[in-house]
Structures are given as C-alpha cells and as structure tokens.
VEXDREN-961878 format. One record per residue (C-alpha): residue number from 1; residue in three letters; chain; x, y, z. Coordinates in pm, whole numbers. Layout:
% VEXDREN-961878
(atom NUM, "ala", "A", (X, Y, Z))
...
END
This chain:
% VEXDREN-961878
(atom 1, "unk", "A", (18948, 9316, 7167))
(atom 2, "unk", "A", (18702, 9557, 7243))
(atom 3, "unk", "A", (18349, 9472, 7375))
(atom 4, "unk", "A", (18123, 9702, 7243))
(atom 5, "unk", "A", (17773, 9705, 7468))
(atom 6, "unk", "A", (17472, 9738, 7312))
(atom 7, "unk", "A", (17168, 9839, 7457))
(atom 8, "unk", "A", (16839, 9842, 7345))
(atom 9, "unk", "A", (16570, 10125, 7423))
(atom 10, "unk", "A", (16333, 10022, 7630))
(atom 11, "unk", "A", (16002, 10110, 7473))
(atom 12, "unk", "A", (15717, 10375, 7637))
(atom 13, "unk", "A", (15538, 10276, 7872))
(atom 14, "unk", "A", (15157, 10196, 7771))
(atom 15, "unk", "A", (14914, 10387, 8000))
(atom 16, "unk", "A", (14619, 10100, 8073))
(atom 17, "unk", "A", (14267, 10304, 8099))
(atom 18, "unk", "A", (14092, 10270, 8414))
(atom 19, "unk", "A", (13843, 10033, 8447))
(atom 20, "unk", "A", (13499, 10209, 8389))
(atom 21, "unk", "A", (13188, 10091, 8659))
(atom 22, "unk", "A", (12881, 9908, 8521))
(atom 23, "unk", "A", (12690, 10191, 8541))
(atom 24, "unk", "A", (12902, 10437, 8343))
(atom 25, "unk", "A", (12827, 10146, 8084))
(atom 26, "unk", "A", (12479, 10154, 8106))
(atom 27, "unk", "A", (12441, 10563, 8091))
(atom 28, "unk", "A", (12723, 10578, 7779))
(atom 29, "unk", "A", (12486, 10318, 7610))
(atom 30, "unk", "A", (12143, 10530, 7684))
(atom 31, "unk", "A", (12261, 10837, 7610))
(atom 32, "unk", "A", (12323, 10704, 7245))
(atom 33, "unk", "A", (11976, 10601, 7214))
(atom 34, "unk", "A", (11729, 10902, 7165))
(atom 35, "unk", "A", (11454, 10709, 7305))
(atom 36, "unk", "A", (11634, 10601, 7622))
(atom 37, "unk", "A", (11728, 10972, 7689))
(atom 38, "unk", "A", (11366, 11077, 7636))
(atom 39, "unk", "A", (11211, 10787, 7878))
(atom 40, "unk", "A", (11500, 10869, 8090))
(atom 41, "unk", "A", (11408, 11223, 8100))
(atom 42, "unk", "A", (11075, 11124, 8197))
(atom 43, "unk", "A", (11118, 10858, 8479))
(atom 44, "unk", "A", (11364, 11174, 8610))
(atom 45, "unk", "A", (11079, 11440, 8560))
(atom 46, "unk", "A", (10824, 11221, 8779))
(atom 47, "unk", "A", (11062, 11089, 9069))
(atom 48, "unk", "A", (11158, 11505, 9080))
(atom 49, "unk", "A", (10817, 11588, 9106))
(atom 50, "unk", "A", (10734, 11258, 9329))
(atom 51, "unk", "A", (11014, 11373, 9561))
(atom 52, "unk", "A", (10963, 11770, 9601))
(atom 53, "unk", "A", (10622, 11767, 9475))
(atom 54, "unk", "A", (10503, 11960, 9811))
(atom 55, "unk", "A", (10789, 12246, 9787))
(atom 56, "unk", "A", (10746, 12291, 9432))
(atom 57, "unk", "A", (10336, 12366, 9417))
(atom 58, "unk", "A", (10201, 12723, 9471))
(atom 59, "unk", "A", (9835, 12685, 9590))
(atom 60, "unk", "A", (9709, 12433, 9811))
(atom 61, "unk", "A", (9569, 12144, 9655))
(atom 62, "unk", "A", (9275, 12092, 9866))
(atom 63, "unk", "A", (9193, 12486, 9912))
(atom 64, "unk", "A", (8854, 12488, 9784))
(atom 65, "unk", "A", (8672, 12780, 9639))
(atom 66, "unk", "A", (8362, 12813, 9456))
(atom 67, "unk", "A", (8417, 13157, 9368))
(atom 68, "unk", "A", (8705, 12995, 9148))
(atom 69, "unk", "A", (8571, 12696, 9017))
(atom 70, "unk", "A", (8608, 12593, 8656))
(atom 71, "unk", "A", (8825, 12827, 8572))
(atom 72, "unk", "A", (8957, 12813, 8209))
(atom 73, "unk", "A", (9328, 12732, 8078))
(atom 74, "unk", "A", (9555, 12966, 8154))
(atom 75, "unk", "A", (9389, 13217, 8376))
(atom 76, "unk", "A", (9610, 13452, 8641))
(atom 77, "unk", "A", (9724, 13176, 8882))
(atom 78, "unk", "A", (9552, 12860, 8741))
(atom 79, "unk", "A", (9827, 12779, 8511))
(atom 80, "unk", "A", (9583, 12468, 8409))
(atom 81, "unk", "A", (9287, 12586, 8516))
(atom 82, "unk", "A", (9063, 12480, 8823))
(atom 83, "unk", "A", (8802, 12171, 8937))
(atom 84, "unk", "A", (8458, 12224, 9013))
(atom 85, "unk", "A", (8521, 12273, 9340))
(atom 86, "unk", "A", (8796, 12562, 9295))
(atom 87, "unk", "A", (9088, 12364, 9361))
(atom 88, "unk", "A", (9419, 12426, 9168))
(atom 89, "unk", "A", (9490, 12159, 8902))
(atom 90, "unk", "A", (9824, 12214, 8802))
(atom 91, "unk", "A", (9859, 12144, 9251))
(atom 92, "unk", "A", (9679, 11893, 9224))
(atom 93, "unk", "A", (9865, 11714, 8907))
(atom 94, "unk", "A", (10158, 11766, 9079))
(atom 95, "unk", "A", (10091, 11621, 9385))
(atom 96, "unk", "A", (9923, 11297, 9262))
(atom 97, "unk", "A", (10234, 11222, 9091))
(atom 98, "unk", "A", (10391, 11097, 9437))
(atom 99, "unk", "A", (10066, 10870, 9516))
(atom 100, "unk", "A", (10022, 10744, 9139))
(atom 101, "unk", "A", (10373, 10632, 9167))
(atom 102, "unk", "A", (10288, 10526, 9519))
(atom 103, "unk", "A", (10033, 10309, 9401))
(atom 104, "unk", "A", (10223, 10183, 9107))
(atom 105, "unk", "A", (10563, 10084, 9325))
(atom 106, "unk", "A", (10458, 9959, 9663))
(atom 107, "unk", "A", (10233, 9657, 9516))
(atom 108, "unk", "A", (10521, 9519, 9214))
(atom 109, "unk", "A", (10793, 9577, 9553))
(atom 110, "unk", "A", (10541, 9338, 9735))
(atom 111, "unk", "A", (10417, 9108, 9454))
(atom 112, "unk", "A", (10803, 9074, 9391))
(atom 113, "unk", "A", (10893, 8974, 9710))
(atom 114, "unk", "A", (10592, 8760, 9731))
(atom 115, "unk", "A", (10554, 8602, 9421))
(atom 116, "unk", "A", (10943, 8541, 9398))
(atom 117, "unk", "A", (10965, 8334, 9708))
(atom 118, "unk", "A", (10667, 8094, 9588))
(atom 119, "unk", "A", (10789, 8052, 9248))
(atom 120, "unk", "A", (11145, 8014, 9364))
(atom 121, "unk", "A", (11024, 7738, 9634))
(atom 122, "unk", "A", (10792, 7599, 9353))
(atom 123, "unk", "A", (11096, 7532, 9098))
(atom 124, "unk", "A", (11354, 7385, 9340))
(atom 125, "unk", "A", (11088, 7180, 9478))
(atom 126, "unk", "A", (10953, 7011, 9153))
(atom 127, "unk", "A", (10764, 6732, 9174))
(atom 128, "unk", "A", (10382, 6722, 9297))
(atom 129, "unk", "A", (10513, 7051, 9538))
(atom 130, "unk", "A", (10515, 7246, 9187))
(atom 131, "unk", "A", (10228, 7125, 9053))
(atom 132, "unk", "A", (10025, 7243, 9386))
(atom 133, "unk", "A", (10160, 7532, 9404))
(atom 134, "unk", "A", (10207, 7684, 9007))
(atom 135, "unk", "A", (9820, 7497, 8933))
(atom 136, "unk", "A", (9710, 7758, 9216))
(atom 137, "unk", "A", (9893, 8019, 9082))
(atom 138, "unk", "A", (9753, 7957, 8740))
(atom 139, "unk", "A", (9397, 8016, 8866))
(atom 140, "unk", "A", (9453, 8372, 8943))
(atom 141, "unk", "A", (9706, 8412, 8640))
(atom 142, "unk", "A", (9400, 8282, 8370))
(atom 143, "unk", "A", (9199, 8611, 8501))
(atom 144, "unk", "A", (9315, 8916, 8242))
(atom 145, "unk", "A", (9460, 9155, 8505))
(atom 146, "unk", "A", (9198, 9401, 8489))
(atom 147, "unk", "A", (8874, 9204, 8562))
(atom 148, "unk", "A", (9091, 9059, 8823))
(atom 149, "unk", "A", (9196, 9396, 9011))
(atom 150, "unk", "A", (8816, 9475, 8969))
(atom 151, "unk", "A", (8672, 9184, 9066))
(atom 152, "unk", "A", (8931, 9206, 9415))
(atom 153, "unk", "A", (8884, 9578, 9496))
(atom 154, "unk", "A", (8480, 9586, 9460))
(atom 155, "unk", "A", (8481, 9272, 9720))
(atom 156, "unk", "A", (8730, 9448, 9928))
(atom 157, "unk", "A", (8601, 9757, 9921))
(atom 158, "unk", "A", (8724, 10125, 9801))
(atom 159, "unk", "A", (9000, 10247, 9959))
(atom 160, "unk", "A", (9440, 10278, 9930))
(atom 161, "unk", "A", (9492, 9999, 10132))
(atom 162, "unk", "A", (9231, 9755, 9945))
(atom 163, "unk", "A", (9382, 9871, 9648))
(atom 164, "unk", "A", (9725, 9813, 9712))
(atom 165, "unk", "A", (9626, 9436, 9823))
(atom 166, "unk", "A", (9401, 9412, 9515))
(atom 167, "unk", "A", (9719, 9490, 9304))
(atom 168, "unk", "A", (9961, 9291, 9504))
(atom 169, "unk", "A", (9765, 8974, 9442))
(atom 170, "unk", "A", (9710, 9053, 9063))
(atom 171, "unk", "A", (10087, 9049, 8990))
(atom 172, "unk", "A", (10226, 8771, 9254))
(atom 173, "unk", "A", (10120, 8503, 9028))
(atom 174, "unk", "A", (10276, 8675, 8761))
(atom 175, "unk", "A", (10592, 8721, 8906))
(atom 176, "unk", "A", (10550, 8386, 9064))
(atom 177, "unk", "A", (10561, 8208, 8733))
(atom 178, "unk", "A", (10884, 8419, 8603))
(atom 179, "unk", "A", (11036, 8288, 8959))
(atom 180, "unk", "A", (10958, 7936, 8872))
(atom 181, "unk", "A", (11043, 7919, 8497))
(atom 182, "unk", "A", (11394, 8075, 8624))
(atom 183, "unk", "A", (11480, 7828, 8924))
(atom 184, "unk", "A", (11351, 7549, 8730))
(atom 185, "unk", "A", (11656, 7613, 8491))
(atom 186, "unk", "A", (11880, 7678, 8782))
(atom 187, "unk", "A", (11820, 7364, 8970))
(atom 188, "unk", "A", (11939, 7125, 8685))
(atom 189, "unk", "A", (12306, 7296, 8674))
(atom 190, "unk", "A", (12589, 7097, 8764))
(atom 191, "unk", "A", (12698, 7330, 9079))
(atom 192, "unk", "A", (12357, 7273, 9233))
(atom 193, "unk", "A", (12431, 6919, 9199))
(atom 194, "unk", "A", (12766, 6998, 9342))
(atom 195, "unk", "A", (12589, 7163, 9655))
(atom 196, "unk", "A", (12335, 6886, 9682))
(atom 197, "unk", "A", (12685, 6618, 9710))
(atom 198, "unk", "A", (12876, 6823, 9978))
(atom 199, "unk", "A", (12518, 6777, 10223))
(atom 200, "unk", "A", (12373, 7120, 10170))
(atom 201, "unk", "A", (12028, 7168, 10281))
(atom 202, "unk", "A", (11737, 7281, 10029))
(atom 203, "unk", "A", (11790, 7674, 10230))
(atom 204, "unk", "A", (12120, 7676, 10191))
(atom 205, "unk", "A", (12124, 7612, 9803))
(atom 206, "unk", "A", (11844, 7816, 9751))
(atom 207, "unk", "A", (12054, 8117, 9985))
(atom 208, "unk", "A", (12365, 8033, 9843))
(atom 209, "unk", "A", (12291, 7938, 9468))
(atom 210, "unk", "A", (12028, 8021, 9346))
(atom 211, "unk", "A", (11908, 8336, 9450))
(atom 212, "unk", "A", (12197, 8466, 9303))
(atom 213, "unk", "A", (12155, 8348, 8978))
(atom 214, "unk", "A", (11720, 8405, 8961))
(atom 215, "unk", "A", (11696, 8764, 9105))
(atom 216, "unk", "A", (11802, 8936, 8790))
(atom 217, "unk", "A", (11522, 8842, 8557))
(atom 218, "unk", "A", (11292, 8825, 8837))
(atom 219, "unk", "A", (11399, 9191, 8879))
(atom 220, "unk", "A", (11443, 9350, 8517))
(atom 221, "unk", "A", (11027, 9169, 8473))
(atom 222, "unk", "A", (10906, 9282, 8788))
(atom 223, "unk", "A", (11061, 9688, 8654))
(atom 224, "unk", "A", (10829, 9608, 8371))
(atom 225, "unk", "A", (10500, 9580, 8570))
(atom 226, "unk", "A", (10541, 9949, 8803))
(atom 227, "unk", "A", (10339, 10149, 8474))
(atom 228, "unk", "A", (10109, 9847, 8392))
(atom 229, "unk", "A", (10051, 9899, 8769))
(atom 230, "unk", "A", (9989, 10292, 8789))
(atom 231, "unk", "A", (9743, 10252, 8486))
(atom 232, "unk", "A", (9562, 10015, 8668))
(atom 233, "unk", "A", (9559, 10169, 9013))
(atom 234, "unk", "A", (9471, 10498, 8834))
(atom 235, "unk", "A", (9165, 10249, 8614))
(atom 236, "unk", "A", (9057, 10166, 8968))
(atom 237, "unk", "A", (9022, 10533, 9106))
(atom 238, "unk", "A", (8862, 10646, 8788))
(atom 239, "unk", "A", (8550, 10332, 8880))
(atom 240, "unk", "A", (8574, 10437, 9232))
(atom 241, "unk", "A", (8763, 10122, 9391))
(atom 242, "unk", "A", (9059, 10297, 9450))
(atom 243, "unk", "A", (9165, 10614, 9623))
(atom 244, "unk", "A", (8849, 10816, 9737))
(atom 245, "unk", "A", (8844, 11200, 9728))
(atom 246, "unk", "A", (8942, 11470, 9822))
(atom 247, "unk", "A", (9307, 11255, 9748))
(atom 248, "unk", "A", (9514, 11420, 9442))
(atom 249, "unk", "A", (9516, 11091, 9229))
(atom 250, "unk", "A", (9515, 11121, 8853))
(atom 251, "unk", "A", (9249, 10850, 8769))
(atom 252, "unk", "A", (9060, 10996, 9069))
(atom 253, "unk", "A", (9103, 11357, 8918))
(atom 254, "unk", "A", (8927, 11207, 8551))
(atom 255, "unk", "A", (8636, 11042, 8761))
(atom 256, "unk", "A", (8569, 11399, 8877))
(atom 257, "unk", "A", (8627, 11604, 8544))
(atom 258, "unk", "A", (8501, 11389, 8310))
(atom 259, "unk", "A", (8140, 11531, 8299))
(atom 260, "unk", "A", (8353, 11827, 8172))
(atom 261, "unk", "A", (8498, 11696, 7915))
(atom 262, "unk", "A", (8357, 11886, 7548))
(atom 263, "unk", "A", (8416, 11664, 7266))
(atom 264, "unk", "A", (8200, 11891, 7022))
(atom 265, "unk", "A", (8491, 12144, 7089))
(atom 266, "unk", "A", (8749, 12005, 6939))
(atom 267, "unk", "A", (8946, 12065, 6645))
(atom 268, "unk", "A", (8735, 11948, 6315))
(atom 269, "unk", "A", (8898, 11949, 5928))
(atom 270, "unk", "A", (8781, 12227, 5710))
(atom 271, "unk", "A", (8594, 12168, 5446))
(atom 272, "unk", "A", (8507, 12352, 5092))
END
C-alpha cells in the first residue's frame, strides 16, 4: 500500500500597504476639495511672503520721494503705483503682510493660552468657582468685538503693543468660554472619576486628563479667530489705534490713501 502525499499550495503572500501618517490624510482629503486647495494656496502665498517678505521686495519701503509720489498703476518700477509720499506700494504691501499676520497671530497664541487656562480651571472647578469666574468673563464677552477692541485701544492708547493687549483681551473670554463648555463635559466622564478614586489631585487630572482631551477644540476655534483678528487689528490702524506710521500695515496703508480713493472713476453701465 502506497501512501500517496498530498500537498497543498500554499497561497501568495498578501502585501499589507503601509500605514499612511495623519497628515498624508488630511492633504489627500484637501487636495480633493477645490476650495481647500485655493485657501490653501493662499495661507501658503502669505506665510511665503510673511517669511521672505524682505528678500523678495525691490525698493525700500520707507524710501521716500516726492519727486515720485502718486504715481499711477503700472508705471516703470511702481508695479502698483506709489503713496503720497513716494514710497513703493507693491514694498510696502509686501512687507505689511509679515506685521498684519503679526498682529493677527501673536494675540489668538496669547488669548489661547490665556483664556484656555481660565475656562479649563472654570469647568473642573464648577460650583460658585464657575459662576465667578465665566459671570466675569461674560461681561467682556456681551461687548460685540469691535466696540470692544475700540473702546480698549483708545483708553490704552495708539500703538503695537496696546494693540496687541487690546486684542488679547477681546478674544480670552471667547476662548475662555469654548475652554469651559469643553472641560465641563470632560469632568463628568467615568475616568475622571477613576482619577478622582485613586487620590489624584485637581493638577494632576487636569495635567493628566483633561488637557488631553480639551486642547483640540480649544485649538481648531482658536485657528478660527487669527483672520477675524487681522481684520480687526488692520480696523484699528485704519482709526488710528493701532500701528502708527511710517509702519507698512495694510489698514494703516488705507488710513493714508483713502483721500485718494475716486469713486466717480469707476466703471458705470452703458446706456442707450
């Protein structure tokens, strides 16, 4: 009797993809979208132009000439034409693109940092702590944003500095009461409780557990506030709180052009 062995093919092996990052995630998903890829495109145009704004400009932008003043749109070396005082515009546009965004970053980085640690403390604390704190917030948040950056930078006085803190305090309480909303959610989970029965202290949870879990909205809503806070900052040059000349900022560059400006000029419809 004769055994006959049978074998059985063993089938091919099944190459497993690499696991793709987060981020190559993120950039498949926004390159699909025509709309992200155009914002895209222009959050990359500014930080270029934010970042090598000074090697990429011709003229200096606070050479001034009155031989050269006003000139017109597209003249031999005024690609966009020139100020009253003779100074290159398309310089100048280019250079205030660093302190707009200057203006519009440094406040939301310091309202974040400020308004998340009160509204964190505020909605782990609960009890009369929150209603102290968020009823104190709430008096600055019932001001619409832009009577209250006025209102703080004509007190404080013109100026980059006063305008940064005028800024900074408009959007802590806004950030403050995203912070709160968010740990007040987080405290009520079951781990917290967890960490409350092993004899964690209030820092500790807060360090451990619920940072972690409040930063990201926090985060993604403070992102949201940087061009609400360049169009003010840029509303507060224009009045003449904010930067003061001979600065390249853009709402500083319409306070001094705006006597210029023709409406009569423009295009009208043709009629029979």
């Amino acid at each position: 009797m004769v055994d006959t062995l049978t074998t059985k093919a063993r089938p091919a092996s099944v190459a497993i993809p690499a696991r793709q990052g987060y981020w190559h995630g993120v950039f498949r998903r926004l390159l699909r979208d025509p709309g992200g890829v155009a914002v895209g495109s222009i959050i990359l145009l500014l930080l270029i132009l934010a970042l090598f704004g000074p090697w990429l400009i011709a003229k200096d932008p606070y050479q001034t000439s009155m031989f050269l003043r006003l000139k017109p749109i597209g003249t031999d070396g005024f690609p966009l034409g020139s100020d009253e005082l003779g100074r290159d515009m398309l310089s100048r546009l280019i250079l205030g693109t660093r302190l707009s965004l200057f203006m519009g970053i440094v406040p939301v980085v310091f309202a974040f940092f400020i308004g998340g640690a009160i509204g964190i403390v505020a909605g782990y604390a609960g009890g009369k702590t929150n209603t102290i704190i968020m009823r104190t917030v709430d008096v600055f948040y019932a001001f619409p944003s832009v009577l209250l950056a006025i209102a703080l930078s004509g007190a404080l006085g013109a100026g980059i500095g006063n305008a940064l803190l005028s800024l900074t305090l408009v959007f802590v309480p806004q950030v403050a009461r995203i912070a709160e909303s968010v740990t007040a959610q987080v405290r009520h989970m079951d781990y917290i409780d967890a960490a409350r029965a092993t004899g964690a202290s209030a820092l500790t949870i807060i360090r451990v557990q619920v940072l972690g879990n409040v930063l990201g909205p926090i985060f993604v809503f403070s992102t949201g506030l940087i061009s609400v806070c360049m169009i003010l900052a840029s509303g507060l040059s224009f009045l003449g709180l904010g930067v003061r000349p001979p600065e390249p900022e853009w709402g500083l560059m319409l306070n001094t052009l705006r006597t210029r400006f023709t409406p009569s000029r423009g295009w009208r419809p043709c009629r029979d």
